[in-house]
N, C-alpha and C positions, 0 to 999 in steps of 0.2 A: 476588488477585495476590500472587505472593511479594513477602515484604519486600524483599527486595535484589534485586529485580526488574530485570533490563537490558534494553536496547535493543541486539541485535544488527545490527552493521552487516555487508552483503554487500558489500561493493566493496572492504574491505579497505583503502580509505583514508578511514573513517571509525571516528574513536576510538568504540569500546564509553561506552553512557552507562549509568550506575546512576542510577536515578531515585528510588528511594528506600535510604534506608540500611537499615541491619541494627536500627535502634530505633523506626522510622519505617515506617508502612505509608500506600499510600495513601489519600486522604478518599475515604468510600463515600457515592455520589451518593443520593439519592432512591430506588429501582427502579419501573421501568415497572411499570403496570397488566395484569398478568398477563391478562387480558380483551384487551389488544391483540394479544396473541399469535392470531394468523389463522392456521395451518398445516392443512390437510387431506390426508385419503390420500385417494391414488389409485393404485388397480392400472391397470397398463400393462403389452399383450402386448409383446414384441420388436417383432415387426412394425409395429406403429404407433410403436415407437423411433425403429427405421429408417426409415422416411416422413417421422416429422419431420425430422430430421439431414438426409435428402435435400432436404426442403422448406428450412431454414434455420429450423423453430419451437424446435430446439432450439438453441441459442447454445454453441457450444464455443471459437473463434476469442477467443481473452481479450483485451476490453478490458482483464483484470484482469490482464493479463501470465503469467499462471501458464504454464506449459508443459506442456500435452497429451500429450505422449509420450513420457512419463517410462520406460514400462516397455518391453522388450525387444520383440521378436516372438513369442519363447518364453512369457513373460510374460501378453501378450495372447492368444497361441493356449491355453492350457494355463486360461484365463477363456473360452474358444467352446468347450472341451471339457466345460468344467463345464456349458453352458448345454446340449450335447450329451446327458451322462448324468442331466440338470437333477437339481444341484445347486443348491440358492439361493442368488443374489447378495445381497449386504450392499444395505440400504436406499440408494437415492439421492433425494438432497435437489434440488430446483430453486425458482428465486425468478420468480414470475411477472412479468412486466414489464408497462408499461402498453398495449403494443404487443401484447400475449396471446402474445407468445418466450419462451419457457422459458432462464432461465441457469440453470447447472448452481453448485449450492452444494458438493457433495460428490457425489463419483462419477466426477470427469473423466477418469480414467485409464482405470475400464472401458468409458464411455460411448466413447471414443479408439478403444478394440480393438473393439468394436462396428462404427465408422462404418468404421473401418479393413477390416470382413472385408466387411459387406453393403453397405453406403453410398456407398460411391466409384466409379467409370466402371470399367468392368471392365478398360479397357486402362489405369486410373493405377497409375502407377510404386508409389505408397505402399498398393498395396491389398496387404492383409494374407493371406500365401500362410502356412499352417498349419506348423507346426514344433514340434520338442520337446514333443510331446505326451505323458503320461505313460502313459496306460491305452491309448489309439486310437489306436495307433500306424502302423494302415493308412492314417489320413487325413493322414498328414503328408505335406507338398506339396501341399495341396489348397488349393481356392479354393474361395468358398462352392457357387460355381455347379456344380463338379465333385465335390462332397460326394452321395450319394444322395437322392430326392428326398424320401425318409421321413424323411431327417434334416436336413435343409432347413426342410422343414415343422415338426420337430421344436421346432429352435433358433427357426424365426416365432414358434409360440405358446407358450412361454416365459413366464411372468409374471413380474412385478419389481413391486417394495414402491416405491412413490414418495410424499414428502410436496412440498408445493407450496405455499408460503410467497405467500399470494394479495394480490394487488395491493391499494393501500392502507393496507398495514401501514405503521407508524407507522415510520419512519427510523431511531430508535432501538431499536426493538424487533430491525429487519430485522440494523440493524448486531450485536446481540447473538447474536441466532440464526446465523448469516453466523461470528462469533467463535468459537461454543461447539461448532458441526456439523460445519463442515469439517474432515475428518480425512486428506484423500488422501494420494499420497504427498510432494504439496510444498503446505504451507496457504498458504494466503494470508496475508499480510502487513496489518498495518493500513492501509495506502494503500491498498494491491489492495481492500480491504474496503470502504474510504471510495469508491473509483473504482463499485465495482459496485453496492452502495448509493443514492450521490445521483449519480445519473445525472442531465446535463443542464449546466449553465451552471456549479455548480463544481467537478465533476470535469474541466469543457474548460477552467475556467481555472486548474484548477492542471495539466495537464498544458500548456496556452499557454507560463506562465509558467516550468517546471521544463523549458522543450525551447528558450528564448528564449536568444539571443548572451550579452547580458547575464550571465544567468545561470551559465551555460558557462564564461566567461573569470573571473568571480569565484571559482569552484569549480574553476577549472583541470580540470574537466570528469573531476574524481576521484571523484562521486558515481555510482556504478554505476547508472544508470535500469532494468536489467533487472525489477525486480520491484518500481518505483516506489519508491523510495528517495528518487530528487530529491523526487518529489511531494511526498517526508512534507516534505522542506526546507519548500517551497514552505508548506504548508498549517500548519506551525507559523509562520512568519511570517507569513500573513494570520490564524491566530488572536490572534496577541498584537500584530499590528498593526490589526486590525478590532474587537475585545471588548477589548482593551485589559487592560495586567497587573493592572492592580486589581480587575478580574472574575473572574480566574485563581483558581479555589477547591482548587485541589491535587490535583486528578484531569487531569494531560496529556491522557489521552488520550479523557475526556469534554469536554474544553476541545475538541480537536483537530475532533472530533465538530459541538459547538456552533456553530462557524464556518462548518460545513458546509453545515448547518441554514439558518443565517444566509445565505449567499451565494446558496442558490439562492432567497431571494425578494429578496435587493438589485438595483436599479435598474440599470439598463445604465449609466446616469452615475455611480454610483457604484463599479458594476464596472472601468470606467473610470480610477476614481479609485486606486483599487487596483491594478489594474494600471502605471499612471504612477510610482506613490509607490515601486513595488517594484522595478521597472526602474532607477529613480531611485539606490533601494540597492544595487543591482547593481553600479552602474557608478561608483558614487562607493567603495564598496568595494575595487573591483577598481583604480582609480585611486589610493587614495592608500594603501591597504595591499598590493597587489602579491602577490606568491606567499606571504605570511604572512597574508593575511587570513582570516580564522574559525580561526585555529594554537594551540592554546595553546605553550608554552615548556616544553620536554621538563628531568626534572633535569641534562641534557648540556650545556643551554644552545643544542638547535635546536630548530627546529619541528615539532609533530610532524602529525600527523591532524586532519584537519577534525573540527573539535568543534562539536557539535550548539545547546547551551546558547549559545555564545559567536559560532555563527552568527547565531541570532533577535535576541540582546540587540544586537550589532551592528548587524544589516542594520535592526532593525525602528526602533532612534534614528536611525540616517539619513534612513529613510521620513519622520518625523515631520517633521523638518527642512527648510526652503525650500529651493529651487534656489540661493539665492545664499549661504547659509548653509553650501551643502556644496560651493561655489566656498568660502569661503572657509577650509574647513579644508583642501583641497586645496593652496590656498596655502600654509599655515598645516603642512600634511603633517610635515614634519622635524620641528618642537614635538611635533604628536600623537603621529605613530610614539614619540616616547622618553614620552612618557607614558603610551603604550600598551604600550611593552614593560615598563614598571616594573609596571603595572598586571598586565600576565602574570606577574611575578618575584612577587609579592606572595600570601603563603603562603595566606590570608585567602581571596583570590579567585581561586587556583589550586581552594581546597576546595570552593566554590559551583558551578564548571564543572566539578567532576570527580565529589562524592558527592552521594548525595540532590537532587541536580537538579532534580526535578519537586515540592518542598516549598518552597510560599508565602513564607516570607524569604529562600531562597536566589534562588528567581523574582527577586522581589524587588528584594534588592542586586545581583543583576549587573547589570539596568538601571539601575538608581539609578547604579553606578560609571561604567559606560560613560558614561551620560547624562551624569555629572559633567566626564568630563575631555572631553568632546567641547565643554561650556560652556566650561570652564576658557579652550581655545584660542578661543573664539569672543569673550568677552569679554576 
């Protein structure tokens, strides 16, 4: 990873995080057991493409939020022309699921103009009518069915390069392969990654939790969910609220990972428990810090973007905190708030929420401070 590595925000009202600085690189974990790596080829005609996509074996509809139809009509026809004077398509990647569905790691955009030209109801609106074609320019207007049946048959037995990332690969391994392969024209996002990965109990309960009122009204509902952006909210605060900051070895997004791990064997009562605690943050957030809560203090003297670091270290000391404990800073609100905005004025713990962020003492002291003045009012 680069040193000065950032975390780009899409919604535009999340401040950009530097996670680490320009001296500082991240802590490099262990690496997986190259032996867990499971990927096999497999050639595959067209024809058995399009069978699955009609059947549902191949998974395009993204849990992972990605967007399918990225490219044009022109775009897509001018990839049925290639397949036409078979030219060969670039490799696509799928992850086997436990249910034998094929999700598509890399490829979605061709795989899209595919189901679009042969795959859909002849009378759907979205089926892929030929255009902008560069070299065949007799078949433009055509539909598959109205193409000649030589060439019909052509584009059926077609081969294509496929590798198939086989079920039981190890979470970690999958999450790496999933990071390093996807190349299309919109990648997938760490959350998207984490979503299609650990499929099951904690991919449901960080999207539960990142789609919950609570949540919503705390974030004034600034966090763009289109490509799981809450999620990562979400799933950074059940890491540093479930593993806890003192486990935190200086890799975010192996931490991020680790919780992952962890959730999908925790107990329904404890899933439970977590769910309660974080709602808990939500709402005692949104209560007693109002449309400044997760803000740092811009040098104008307003507020400015939701800040990511200053989100967790917040919400996740509330979690910790009893029900009547975060009654009584509610009460207590006016003391906090001016303790909390000195706390933002103070150059110190402006620099921990703004550089190097994902580096062990900066982790660190910003809960250590929050932690502090939250006692402060309590005792």
């Amino acid at each position: 990873m680069n040193n000065s590595a950032i975390y780009e925000n899409m919604g535009g009202e999340i401040e950009n995080e530097q996670l680490y600085s320009e001296n500082d690189e991240e802590i490099i974990t262990e690496p997986f057991n190259p032996k867990d790596v499971d990927i096999v080829s497999q050639p595959m005609v067209i024809a058995n493409i399009v069978e699955n996509l009609k059947d549902g074996d191949i998974i395009l509809d993204p849990d992972f939020q990605r967007i399918p139809d990225l490219w044009n009509s022109q775009k897509q026809s001018r990839l049925i022309e290639s397949l036409i004077i078979r030219i060969p398509l670039p490799t696509f990647y799928f992850d086997a699921g436990e249910n034998e569905k094929l999700i598509v790691v890399d490829g979605l955009q061709r795989l899209y103009a595919i189901k679009r030209f042969m795959a859909l109801e002849k009378d759907d609106p979205k089926r892929l009518i030929l255009t902008g074609l560069e070299y065949l320019t007799e078949y433009n207007g055509c539909s598959f069915e109205m193409l000649p049946p030589s060439i019909q048959k052509r584009i059926k037995a077609q081969t294509i390069t496929t590798y198939i990332i086989r079920a039981g690969t190890p979470d970690r391994v999958r999450t790496s392969i999933f990071t390093r392969i996807n190349t299309g024209g919109l990648t997938l996002q760490p959350a998207e990654i984490k979503n299609s990965v650990y499929r099951g109990q904690a991919a449901d309960l960080l999207k539960e939790l990142a789609h919950s009122e609570e949540f919503l009204q705390a974030t004034r509902k600034k966090i763009n969910p289109s490509r799981m952006l809450d999620c990562e909210f979400v799933n950074r605060f059940l890491a540093f609220y479930l593993l806890g900051v003192e486990q935190y070895g200086g890799n975010l997004e192996e931490f991020l990972n680790s919780v992952m791990v962890r959730l999908q064997k925790e107990s329904k009562d404890r899933l439970d428990i977590c769910r309660r605690d974080f709602l808990k943050a939500m709402k005692y957030a949104n209560s007693i810090f109002g449309e400044t809560a997760f803000r740092k203090i811009n040098i104008d003297g307003k507020y400015g973007k939701i800040n990511k670091p200053l989100y967790d270290a917040v919400s996740v000391n509330l979690a910790k905190l009893s029900e009547n404990e975060c009654e009584k800073l509610l009460i207590k609100k006016d003391e906090l708030n001016h303790k909390y905005t000195m706390l933002l004025k103070d150059k110190d713990f402006v620099g921990i929420i703004t550089n190097g962020t994902a580096k062990i003492p900066n982790v660190k002291e910003r809960y250590m401070k929050i932690n502090r003045i939250f006692r402060e009012v309590l005792e």
